[in-house]
N, C-alpha and C positions, 0 to 999 in steps of 0.2 A: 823485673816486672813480671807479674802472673800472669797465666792465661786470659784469667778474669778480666784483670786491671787492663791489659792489651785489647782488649775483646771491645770492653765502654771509653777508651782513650780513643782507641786508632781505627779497631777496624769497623764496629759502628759507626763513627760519626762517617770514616769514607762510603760506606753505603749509603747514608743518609745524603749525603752530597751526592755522589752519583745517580739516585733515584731524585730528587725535587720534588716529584708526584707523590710521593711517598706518604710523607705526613701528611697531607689535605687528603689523602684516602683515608687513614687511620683513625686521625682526630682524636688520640685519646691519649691520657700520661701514666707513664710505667714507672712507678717506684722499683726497685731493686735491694732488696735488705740481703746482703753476701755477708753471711759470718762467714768470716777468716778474710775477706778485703774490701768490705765496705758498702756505703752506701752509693748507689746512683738512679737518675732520673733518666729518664725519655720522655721527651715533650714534642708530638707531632702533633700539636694541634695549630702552631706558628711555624709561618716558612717552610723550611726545607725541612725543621725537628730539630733537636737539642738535645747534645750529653752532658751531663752535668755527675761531676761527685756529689754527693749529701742527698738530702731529701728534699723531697716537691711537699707544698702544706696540702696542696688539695691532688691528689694523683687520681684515675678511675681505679688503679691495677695496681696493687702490690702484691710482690714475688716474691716470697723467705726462702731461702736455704741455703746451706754449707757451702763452699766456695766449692769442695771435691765436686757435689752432686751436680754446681753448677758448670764445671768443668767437665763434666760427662756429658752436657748437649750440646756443647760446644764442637 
């Protein structure tokens, strides 16, 4: 598994579960477009948030870039 792929599987969502407050502060939904591993969502506008592979139809926020470049703010 990639950094990437690690990052919106594991270590996301356990943040998202350890904050609660988190998404009802944010309220907004982050697409993710990762050429070289894919698509994913963030959806804190419900609950505690949400990781999801693929795309949101309606997002606020889409992200593009290379999996490298996104491994570099990692």
């Amino acid at each position: 598994m990639s950094k990437t792929q690690a990052f919106f599987n594991d270590y996301l969502p356990g943040k998202l579960s350890a904050n609660p407050d988190l998404a009802g502060k944010v309220d907004q939904i982050f697409q993710f477009e990762i050429e070289g591993a894919g698509s994913f969502s963030v959806d804190l506008t419900v609950g505690e948030g949400s990781v999801t592979a693929g795309t949101h139809d309606s997002p606020d926020c889409t992200i593009s870039c290379t999996e490298a470049v996104f491994e570099q703010t990692l």
